[in-house]
C-alpha atoms as a printed R data frame, in Angstrom:
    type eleno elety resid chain resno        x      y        z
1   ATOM     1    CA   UNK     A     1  -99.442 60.960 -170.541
2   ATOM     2    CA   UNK     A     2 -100.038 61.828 -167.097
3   ATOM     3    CA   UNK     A     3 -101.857 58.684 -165.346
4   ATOM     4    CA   UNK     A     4 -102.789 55.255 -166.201
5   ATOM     5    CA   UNK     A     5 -100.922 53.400 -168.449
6   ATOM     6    CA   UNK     A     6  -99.932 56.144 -170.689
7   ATOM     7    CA   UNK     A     7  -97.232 56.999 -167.777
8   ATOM     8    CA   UNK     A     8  -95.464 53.572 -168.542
9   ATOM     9    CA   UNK     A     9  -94.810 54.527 -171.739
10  ATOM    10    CA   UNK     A    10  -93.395 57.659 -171.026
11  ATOM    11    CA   UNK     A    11  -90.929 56.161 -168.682
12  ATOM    12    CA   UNK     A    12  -90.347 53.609 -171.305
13  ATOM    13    CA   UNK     A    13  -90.250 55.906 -174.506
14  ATOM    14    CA   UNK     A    14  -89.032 59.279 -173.625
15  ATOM    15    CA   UNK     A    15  -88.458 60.445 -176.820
16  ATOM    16    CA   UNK     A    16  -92.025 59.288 -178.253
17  ATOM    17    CA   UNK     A    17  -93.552 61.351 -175.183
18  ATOM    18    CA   UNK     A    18  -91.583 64.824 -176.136
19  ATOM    19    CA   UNK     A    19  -92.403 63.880 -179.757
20  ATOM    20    CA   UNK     A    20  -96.320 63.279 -178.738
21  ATOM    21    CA   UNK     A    21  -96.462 66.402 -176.099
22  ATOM    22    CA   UNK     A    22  -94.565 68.281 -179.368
23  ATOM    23    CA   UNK     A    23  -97.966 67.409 -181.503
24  ATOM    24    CA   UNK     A    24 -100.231 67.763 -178.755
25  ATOM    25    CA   UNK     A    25  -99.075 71.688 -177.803
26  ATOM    26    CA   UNK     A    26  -99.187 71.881 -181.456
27  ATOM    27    CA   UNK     A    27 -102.660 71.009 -182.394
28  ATOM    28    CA   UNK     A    28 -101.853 68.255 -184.815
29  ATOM    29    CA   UNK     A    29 -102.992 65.627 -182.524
30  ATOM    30    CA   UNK     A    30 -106.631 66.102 -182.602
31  ATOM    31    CA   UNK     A    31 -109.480 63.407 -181.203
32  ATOM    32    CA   UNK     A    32 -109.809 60.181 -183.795
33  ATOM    33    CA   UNK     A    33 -106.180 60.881 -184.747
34  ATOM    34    CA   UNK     A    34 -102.764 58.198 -184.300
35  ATOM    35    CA   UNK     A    35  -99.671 58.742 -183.236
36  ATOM    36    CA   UNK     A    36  -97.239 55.719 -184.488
37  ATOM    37    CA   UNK     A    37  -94.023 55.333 -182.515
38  ATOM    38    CA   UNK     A    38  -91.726 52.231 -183.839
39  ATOM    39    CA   UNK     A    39  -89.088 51.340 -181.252
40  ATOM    40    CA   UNK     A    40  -86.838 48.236 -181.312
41  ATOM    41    CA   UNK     A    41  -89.242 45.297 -181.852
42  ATOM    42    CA   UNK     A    42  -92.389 47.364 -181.249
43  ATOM    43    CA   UNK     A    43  -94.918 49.212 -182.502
44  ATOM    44    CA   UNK     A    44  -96.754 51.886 -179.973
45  ATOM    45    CA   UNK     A    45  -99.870 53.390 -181.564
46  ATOM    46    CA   UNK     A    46 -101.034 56.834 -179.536
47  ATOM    47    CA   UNK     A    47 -105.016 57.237 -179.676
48  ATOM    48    CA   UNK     A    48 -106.254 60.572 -178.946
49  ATOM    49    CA   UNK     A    49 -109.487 59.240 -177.658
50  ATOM    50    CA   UNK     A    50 -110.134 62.843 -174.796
51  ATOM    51    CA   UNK     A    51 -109.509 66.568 -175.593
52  ATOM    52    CA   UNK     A    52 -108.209 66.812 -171.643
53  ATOM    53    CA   UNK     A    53 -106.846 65.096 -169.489
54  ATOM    54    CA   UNK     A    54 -109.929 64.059 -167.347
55  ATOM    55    CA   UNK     A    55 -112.910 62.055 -167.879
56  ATOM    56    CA   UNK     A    56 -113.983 63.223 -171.072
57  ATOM    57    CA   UNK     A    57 -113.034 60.099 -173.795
58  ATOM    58    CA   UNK     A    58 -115.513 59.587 -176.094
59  ATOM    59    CA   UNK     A    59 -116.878 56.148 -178.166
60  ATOM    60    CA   UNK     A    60 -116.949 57.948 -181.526
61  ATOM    61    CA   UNK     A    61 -112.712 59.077 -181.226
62  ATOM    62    CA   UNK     A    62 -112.120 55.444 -180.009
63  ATOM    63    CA   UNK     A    63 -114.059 54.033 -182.560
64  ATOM    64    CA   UNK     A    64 -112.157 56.301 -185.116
65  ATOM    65    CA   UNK     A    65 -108.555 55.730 -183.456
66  ATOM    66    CA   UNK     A    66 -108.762 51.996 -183.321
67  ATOM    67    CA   UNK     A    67 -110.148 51.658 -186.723
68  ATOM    68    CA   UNK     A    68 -106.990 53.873 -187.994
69  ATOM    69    CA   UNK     A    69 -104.578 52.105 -185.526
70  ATOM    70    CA   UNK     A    70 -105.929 48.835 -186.855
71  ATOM    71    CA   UNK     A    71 -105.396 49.207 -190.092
72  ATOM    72    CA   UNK     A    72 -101.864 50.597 -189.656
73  ATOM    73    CA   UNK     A    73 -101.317 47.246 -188.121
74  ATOM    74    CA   UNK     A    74 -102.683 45.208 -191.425
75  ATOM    75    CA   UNK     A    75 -100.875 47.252 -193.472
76  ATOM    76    CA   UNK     A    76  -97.797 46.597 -191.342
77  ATOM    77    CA   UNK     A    77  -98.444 42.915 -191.322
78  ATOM    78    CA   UNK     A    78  -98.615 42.873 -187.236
79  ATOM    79    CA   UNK     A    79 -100.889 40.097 -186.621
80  ATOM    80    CA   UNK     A    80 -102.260 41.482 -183.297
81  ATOM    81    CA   UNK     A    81 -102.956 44.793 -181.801
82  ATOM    82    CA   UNK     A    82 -102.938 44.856 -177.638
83  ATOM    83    CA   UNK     A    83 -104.932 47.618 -176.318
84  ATOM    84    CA   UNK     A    84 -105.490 48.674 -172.402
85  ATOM    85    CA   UNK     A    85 -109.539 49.554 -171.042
86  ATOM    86    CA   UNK     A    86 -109.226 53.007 -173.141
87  ATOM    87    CA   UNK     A    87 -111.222 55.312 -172.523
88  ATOM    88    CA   UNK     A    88 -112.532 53.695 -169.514
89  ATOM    89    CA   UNK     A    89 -111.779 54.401 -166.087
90  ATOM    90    CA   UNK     A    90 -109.426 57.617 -166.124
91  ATOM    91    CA   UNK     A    91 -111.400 58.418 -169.526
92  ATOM    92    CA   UNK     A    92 -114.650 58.354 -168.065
93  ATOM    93    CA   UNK     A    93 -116.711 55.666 -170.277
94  ATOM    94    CA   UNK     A    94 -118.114 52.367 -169.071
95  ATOM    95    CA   UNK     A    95 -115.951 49.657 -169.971
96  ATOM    96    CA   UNK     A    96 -118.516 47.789 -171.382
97  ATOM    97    CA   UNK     A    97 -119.895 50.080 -173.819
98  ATOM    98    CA   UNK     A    98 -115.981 50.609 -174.519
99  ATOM    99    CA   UNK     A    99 -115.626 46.876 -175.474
100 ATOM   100    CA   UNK     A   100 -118.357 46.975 -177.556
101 ATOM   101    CA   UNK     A   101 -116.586 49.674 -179.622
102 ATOM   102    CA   UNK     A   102 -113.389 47.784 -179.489
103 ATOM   103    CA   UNK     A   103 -115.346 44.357 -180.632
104 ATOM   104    CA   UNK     A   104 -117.305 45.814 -183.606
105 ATOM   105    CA   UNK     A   105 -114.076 47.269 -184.883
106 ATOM   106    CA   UNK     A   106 -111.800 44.354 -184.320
107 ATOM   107    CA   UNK     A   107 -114.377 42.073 -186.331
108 ATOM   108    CA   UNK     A   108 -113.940 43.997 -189.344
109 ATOM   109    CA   UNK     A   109 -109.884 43.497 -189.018
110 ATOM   110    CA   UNK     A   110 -107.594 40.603 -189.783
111 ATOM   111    CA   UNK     A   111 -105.673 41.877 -187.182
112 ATOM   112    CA   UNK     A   112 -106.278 40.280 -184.100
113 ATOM   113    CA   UNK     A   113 -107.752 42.828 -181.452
114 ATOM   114    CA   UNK     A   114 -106.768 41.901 -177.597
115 ATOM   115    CA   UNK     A   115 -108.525 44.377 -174.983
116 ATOM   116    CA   UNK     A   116 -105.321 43.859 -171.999
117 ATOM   117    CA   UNK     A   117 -105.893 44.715 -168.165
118 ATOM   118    CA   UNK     A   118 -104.153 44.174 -165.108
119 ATOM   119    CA   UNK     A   119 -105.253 41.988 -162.663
């Protein structure tokens, strides 16, 4: 939670980001996997979607993350997920083949999907 957006939430959510290095340092937060953080009217879902913290994300722990994160969300009855350009830029991946990921797995949800940037 060093760059990008990730730093937001840190500022914003201190004790998710001791909580999420806490797993990290651990090994329990492995590629594919979700962290859940539920704070006063929100719901923060943590992908692990790079081992490091470089350009290294991959489409296949995306793919897995979202899917998981996604189906949190039904199960929650959230009727929309918003998720940054993961995994692209900072991660490495074109955003393209990112949104690709992101569109095949949203179709499959009743959960509404909504890839944010910023301007």
């Amino acid at each position: 939670m060093g760059a990008g957006i990730a730093v937001e939430f840190r500022r914003r959510f201190p004790d998710m980001y001791e909580e999420y290095r806490e797993l990290c340092q651990n090994g329990d937060f492995q590629l594919g996997d979700i962290f859940v953080w539920e704070a006063p009217d929100v719901v923060v879902y943590n992908l692990a979607t790079q081992p490091i913290p470089r350009p290294s994300a991959t489409l296949e722990a995306i793919d897995t993350s979202i899917r998981a994160a996604l189906s949190d969300a039904a199960s929650r009855g959230l009727p929309r997920l918003g998720v940054p350009r993961i995994g692209a830029g900072l991660g490495g991946l074109k955003w393209i083949d990112v949104a690709e990921v992101l569109a095949n797995a949203g179709e499959e949800s009743p959960v509404e999907l909504v890839a944010v940037s910023l301007p």
